[in-house]
N, CA, C, O and CB atoms as a CASP TS submission, in Angstrom:
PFRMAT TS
TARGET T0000
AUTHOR 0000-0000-0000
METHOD Language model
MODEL 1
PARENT N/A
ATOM      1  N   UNK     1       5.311   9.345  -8.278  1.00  0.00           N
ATOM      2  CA  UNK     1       5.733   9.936  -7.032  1.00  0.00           C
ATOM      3  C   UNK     1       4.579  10.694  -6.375  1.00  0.00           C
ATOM      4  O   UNK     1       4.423  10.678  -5.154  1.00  0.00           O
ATOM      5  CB  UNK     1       6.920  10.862  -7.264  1.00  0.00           C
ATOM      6  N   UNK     2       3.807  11.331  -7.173  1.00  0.00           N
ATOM      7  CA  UNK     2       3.011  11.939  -6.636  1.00  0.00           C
ATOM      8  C   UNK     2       1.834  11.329  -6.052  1.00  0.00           C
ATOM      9  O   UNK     2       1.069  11.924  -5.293  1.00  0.00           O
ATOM     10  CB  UNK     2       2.796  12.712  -7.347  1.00  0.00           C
ATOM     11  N   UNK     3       1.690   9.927  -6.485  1.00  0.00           N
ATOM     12  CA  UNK     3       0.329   9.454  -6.281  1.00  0.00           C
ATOM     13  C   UNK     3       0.833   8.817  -4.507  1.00  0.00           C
ATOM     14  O   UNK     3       0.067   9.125  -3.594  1.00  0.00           O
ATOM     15  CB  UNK     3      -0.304   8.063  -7.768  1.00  0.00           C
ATOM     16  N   UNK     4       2.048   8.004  -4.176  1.00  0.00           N
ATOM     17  CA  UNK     4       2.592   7.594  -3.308  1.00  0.00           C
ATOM     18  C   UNK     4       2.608   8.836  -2.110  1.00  0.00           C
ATOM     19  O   UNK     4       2.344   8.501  -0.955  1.00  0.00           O
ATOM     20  CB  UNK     4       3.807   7.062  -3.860  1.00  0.00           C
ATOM     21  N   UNK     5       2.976  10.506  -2.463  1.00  0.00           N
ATOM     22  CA  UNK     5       2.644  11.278  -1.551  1.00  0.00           C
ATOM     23  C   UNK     5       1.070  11.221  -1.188  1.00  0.00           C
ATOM     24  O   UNK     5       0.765  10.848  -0.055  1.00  0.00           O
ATOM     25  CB  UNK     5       3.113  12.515  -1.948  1.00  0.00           C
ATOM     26  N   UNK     6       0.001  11.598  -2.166  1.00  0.00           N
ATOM     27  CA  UNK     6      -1.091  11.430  -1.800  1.00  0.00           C
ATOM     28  C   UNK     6      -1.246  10.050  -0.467  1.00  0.00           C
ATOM     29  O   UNK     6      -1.659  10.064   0.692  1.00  0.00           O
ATOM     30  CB  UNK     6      -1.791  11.265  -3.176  1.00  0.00           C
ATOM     31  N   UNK     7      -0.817   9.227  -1.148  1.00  0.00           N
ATOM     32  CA  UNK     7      -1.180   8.124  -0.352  1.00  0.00           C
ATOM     33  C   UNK     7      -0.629   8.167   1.135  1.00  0.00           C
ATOM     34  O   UNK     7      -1.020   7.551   2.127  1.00  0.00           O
ATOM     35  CB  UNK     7      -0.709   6.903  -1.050  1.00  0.00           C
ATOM     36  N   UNK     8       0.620   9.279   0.953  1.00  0.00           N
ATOM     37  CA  UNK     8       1.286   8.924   2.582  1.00  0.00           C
ATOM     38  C   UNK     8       0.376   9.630   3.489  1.00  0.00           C
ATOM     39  O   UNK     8      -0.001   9.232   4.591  1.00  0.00           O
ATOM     40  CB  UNK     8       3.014   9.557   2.931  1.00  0.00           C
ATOM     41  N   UNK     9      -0.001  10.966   2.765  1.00  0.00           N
ATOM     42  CA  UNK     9      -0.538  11.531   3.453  1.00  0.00           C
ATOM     43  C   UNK     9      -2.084  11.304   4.027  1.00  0.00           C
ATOM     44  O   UNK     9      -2.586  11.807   5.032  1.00  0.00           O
ATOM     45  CB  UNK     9      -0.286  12.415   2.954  1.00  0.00           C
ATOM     46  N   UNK    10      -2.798  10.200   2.873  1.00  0.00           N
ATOM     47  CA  UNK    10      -3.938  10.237   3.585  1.00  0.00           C
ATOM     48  C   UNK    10      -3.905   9.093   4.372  1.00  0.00           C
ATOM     49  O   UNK    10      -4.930   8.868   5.016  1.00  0.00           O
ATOM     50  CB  UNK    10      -5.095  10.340   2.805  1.00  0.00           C
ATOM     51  N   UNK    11      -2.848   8.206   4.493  1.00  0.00           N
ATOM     52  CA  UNK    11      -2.551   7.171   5.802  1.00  0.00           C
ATOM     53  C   UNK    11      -1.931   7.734   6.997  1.00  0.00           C
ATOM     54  O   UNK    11      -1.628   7.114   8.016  1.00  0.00           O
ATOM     55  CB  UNK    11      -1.568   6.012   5.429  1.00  0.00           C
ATOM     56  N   UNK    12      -1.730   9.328   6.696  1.00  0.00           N
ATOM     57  CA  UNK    12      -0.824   9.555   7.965  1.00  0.00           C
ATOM     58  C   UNK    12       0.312   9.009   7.902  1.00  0.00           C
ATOM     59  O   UNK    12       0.857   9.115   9.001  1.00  0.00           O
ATOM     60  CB  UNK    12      -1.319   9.106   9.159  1.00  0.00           C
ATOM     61  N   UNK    13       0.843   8.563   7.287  1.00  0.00           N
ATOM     62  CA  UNK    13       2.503   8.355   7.050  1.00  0.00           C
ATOM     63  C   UNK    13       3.611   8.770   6.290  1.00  0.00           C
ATOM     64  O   UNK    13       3.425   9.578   5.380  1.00  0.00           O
ATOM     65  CB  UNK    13       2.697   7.429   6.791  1.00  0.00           C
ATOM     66  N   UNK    14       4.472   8.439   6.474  1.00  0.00           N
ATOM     67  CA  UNK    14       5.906   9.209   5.719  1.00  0.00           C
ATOM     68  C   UNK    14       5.748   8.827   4.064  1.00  0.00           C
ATOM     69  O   UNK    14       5.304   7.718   3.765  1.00  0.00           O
ATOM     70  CB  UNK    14       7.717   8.400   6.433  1.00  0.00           C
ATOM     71  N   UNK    15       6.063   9.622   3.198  1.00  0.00           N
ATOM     72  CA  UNK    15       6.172   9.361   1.832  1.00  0.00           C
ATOM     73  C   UNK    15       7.386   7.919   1.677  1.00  0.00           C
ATOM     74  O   UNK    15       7.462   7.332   0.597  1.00  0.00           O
ATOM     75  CB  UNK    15       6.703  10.949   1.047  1.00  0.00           C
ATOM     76  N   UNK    16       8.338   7.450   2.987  1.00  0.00           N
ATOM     77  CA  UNK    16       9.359   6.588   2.664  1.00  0.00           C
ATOM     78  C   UNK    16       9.020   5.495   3.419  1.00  0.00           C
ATOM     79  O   UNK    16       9.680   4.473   3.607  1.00  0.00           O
ATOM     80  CB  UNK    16      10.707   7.074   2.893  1.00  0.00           C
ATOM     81  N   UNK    17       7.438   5.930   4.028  1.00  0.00           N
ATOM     82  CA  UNK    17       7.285   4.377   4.503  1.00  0.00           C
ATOM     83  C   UNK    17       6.350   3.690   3.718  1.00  0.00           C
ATOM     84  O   UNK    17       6.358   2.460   3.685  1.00  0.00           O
ATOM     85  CB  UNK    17       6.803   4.195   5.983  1.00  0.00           C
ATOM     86  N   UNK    18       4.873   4.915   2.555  1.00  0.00           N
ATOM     87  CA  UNK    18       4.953   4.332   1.483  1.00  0.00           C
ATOM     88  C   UNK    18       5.752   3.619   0.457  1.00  0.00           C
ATOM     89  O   UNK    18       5.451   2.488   0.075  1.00  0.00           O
ATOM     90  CB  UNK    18       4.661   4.837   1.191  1.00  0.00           C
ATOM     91  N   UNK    19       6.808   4.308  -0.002  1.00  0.00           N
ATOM     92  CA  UNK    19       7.766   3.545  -0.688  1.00  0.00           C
ATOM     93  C   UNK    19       8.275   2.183  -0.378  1.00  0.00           C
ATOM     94  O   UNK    19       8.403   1.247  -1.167  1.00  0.00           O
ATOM     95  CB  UNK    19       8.718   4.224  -0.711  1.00  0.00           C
ATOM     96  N   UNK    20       8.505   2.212   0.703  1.00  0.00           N
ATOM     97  CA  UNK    20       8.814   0.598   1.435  1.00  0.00           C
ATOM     98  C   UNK    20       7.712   0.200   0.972  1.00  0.00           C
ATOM     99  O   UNK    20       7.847  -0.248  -0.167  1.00  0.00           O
ATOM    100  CB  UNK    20       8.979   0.283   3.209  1.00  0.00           C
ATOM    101  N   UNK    21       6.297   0.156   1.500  1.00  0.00           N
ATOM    102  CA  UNK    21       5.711  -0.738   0.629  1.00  0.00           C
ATOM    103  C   UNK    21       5.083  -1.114  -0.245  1.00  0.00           C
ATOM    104  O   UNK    21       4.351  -2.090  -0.403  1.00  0.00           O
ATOM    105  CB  UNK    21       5.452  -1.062   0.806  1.00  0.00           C
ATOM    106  N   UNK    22       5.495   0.006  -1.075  1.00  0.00           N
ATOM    107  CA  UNK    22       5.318  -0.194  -3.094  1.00  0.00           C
ATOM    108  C   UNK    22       6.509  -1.145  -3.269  1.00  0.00           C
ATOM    109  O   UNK    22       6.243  -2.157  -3.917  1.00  0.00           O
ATOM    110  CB  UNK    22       5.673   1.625  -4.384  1.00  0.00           C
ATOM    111  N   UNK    23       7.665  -1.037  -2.859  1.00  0.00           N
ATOM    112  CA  UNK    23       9.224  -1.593  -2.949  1.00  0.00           C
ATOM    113  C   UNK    23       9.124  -3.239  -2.312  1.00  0.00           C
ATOM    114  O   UNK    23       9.977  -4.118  -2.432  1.00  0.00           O
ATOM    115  CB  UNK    23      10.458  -0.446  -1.817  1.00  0.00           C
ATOM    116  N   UNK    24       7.656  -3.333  -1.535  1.00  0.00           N
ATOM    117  CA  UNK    24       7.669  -4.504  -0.780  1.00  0.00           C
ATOM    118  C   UNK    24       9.242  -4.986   0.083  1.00  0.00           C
ATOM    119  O   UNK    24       9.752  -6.106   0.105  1.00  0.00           O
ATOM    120  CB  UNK    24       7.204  -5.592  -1.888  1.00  0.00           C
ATOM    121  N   UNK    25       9.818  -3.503   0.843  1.00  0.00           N
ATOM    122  CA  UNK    25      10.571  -3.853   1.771  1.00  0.00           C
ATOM    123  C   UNK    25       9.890  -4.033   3.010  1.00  0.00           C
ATOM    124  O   UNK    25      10.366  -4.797   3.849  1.00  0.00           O
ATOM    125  CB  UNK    25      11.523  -3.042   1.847  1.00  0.00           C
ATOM    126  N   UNK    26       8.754  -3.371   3.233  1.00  0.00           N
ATOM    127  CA  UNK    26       7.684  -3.690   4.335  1.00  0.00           C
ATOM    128  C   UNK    26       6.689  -3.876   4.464  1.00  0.00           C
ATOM    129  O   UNK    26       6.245  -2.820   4.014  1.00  0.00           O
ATOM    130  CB  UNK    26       7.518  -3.213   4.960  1.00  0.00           C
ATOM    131  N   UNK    27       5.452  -4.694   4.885  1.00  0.00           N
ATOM    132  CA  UNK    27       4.651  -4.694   5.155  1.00  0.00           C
ATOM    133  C   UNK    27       3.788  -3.987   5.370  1.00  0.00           C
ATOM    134  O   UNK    27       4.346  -3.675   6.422  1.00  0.00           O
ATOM    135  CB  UNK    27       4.773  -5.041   5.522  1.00  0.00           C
ATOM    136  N   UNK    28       2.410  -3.064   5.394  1.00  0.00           N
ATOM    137  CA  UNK    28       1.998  -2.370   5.826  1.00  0.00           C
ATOM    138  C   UNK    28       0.888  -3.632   7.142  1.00  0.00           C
ATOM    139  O   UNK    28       1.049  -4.839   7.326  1.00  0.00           O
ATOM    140  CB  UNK    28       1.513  -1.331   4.609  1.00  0.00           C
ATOM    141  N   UNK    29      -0.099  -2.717   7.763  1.00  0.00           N
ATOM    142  CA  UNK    29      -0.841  -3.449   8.991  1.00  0.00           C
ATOM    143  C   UNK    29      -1.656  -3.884   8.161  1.00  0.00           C
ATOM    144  O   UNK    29      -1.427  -3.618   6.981  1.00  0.00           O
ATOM    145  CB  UNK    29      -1.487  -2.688  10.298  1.00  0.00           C
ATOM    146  N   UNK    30      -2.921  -4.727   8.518  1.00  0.00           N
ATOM    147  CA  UNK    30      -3.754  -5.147   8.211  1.00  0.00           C
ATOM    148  C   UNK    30      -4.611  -4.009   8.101  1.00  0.00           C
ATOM    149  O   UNK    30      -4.952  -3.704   6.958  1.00  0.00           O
ATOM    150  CB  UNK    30      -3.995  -6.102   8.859  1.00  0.00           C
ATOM    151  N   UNK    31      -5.125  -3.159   9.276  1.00  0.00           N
ATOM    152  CA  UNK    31      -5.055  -1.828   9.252  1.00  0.00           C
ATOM    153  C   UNK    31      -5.327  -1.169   8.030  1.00  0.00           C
ATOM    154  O   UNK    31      -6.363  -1.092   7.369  1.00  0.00           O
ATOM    155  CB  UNK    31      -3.930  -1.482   9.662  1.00  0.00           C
ATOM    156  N   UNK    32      -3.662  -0.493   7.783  1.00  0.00           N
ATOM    157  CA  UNK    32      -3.436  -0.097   6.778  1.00  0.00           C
ATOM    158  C   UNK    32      -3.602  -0.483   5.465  1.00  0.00           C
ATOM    159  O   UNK    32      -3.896   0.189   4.476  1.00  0.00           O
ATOM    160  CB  UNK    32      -2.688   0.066   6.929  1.00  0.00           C
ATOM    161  N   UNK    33      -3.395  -1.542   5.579  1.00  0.00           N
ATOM    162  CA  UNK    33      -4.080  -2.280   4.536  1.00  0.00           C
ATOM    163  C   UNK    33      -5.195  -2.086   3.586  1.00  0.00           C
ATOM    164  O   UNK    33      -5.059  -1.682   2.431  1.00  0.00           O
ATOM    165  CB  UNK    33      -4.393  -3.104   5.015  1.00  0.00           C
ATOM    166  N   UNK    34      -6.408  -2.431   4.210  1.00  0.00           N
ATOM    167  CA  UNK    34      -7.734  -2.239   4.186  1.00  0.00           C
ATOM    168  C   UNK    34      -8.060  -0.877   3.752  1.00  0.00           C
ATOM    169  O   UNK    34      -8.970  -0.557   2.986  1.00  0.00           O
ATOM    170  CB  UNK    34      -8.282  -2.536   5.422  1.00  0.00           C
ATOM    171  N   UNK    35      -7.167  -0.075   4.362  1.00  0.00           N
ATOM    172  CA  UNK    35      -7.227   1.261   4.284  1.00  0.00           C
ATOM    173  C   UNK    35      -6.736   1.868   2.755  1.00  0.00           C
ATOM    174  O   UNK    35      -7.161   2.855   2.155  1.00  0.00           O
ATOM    175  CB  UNK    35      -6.363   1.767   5.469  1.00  0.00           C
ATOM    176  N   UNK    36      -5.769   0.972   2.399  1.00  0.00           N
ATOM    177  CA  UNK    36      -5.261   1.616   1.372  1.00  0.00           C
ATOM    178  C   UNK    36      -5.785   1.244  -0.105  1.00  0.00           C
ATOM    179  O   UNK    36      -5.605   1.787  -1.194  1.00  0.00           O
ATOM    180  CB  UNK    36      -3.912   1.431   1.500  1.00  0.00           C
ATOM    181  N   UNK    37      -6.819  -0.392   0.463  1.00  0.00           N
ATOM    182  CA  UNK    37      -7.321  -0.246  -0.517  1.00  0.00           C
ATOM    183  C   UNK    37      -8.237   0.497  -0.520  1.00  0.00           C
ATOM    184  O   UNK    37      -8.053   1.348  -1.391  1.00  0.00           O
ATOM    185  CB  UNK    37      -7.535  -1.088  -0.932  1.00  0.00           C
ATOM    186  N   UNK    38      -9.695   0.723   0.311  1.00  0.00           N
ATOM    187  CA  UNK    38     -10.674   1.517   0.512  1.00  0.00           C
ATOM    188  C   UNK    38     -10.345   2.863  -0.416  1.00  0.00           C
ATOM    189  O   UNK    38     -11.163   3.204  -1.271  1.00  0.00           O
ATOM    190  CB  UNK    38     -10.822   1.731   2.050  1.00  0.00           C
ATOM    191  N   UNK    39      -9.065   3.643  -0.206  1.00  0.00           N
ATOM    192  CA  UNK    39      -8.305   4.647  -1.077  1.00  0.00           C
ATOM    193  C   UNK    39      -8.427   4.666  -2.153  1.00  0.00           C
ATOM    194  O   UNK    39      -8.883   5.617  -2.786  1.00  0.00           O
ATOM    195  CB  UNK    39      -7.186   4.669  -1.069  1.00  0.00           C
ATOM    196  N   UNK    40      -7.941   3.322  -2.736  1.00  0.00           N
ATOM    197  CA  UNK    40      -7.297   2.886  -4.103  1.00  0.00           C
ATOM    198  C   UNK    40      -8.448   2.567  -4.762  1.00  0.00           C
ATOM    199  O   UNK    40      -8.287   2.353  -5.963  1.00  0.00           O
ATOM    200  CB  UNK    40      -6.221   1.647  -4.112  1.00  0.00           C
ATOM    201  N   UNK    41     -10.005   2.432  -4.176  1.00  0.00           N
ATOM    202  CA  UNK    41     -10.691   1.602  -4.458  1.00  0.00           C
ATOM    203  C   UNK    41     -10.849   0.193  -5.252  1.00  0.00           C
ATOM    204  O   UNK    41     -11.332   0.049  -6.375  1.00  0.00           O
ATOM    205  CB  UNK    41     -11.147   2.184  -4.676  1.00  0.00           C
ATOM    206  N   UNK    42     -10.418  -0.634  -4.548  1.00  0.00           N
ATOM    207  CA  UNK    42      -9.686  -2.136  -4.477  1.00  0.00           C
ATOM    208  C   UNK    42     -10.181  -3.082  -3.821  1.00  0.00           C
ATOM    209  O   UNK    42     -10.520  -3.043  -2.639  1.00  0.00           O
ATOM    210  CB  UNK    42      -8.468  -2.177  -3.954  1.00  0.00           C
ATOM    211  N   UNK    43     -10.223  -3.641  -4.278  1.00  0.00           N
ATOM    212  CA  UNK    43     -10.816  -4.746  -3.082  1.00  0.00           C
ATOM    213  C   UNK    43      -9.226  -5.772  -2.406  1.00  0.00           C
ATOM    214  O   UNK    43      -8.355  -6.331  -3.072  1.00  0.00           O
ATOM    215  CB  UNK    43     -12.292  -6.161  -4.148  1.00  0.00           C
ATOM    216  N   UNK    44      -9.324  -5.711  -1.408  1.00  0.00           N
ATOM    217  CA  UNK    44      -8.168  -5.412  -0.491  1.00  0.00           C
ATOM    218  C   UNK    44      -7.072  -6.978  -0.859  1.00  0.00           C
ATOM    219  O   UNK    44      -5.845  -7.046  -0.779  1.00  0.00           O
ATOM    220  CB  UNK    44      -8.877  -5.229   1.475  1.00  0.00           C
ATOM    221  N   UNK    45      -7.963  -7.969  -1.222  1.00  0.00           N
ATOM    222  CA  UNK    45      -7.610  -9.362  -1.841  1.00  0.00           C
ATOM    223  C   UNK    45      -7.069  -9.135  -3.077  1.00  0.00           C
ATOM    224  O   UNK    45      -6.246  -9.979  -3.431  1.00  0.00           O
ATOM    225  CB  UNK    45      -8.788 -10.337  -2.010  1.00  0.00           C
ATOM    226  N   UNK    46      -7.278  -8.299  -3.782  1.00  0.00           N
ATOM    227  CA  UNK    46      -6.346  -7.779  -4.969  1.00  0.00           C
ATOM    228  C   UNK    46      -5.112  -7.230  -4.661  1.00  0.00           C
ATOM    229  O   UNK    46      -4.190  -7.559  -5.408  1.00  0.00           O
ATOM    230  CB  UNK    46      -6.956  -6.759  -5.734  1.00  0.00           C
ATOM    231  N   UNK    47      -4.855  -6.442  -3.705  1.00  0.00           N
ATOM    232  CA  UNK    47      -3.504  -5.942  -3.667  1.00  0.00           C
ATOM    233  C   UNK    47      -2.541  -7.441  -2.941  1.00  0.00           C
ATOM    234  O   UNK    47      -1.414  -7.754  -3.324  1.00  0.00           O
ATOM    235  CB  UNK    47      -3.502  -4.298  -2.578  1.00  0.00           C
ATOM    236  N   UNK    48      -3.326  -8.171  -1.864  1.00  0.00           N
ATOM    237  CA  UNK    48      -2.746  -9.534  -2.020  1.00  0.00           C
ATOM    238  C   UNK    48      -2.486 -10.041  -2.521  1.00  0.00           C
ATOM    239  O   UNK    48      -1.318 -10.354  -2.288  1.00  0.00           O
ATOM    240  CB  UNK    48      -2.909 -10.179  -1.874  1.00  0.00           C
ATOM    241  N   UNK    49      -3.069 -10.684  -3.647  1.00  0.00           N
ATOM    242  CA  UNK    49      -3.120 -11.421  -4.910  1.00  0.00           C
ATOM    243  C   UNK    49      -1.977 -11.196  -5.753  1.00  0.00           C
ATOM    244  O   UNK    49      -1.125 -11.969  -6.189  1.00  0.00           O
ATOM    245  CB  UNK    49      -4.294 -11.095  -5.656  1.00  0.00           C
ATOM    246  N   UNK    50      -2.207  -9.607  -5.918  1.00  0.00           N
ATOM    247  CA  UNK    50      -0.699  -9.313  -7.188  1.00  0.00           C
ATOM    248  C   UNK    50       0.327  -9.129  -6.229  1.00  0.00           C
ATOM    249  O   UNK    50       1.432  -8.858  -6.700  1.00  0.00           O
ATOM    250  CB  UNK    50      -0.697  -7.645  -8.414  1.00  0.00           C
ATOM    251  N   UNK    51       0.228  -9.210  -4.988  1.00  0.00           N
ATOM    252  CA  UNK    51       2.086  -8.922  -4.305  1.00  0.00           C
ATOM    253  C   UNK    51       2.416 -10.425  -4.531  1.00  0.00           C
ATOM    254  O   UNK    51       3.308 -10.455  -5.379  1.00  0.00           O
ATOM    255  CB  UNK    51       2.402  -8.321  -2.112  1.00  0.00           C
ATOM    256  N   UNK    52       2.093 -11.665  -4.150  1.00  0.00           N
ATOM    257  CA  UNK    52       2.003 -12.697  -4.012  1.00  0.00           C
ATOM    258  C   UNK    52       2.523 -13.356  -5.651  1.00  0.00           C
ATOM    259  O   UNK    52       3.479 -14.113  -5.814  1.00  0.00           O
ATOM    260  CB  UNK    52       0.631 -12.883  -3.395  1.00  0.00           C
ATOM    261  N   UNK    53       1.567 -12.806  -6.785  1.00  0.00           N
ATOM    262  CA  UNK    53       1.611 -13.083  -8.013  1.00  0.00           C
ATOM    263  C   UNK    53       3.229 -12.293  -8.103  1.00  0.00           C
ATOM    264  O   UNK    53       3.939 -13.238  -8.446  1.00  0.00           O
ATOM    265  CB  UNK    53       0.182 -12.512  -8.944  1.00  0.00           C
ATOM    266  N   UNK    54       3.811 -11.512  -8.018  1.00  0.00           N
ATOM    267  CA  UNK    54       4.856 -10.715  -8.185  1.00  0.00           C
ATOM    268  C   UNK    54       5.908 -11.540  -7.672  1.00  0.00           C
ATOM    269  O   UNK    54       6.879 -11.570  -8.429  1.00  0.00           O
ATOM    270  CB  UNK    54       4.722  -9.403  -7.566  1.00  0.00           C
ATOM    271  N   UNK    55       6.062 -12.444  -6.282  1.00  0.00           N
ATOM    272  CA  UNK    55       7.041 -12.589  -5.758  1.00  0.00           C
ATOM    273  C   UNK    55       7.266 -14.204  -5.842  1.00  0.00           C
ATOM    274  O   UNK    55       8.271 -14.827  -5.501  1.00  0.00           O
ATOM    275  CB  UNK    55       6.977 -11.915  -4.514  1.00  0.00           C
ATOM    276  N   UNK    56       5.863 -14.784  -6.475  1.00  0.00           N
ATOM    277  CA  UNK    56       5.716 -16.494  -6.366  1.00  0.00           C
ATOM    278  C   UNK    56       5.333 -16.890  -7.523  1.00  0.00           C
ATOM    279  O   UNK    56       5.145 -18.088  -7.734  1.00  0.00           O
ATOM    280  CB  UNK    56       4.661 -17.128  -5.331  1.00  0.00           C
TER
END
């Protein structure tokens, strides 16, 4: 929980619109995206990769 606040806050967004997309009820932007890996330090094709690997 806590790491998802960090994260809302340094995207500027709601802690429940992170959750949506840890929960993959939403999408984040491309944008955001990029952004969250840059954060996560990730390379941004990885967080693709395993949503994709998760759902296919």
């Amino acid at each position: 929980m806590m790491e998802r606040l960090w994260l809302a806050e340094q995207l500027g967004k709601s802690y429940n619109m992170v959750k949506s997309y840890v929960q993959n009820r939403r999408q984040p932007s491309i944008e955001d995206l990029y952004k969250i890996a840059e954060l996560l330090k990730v390379d941004a094709r990885d967080l693709l990769t395993k949503s994709l690997n998760k759902n296919g």
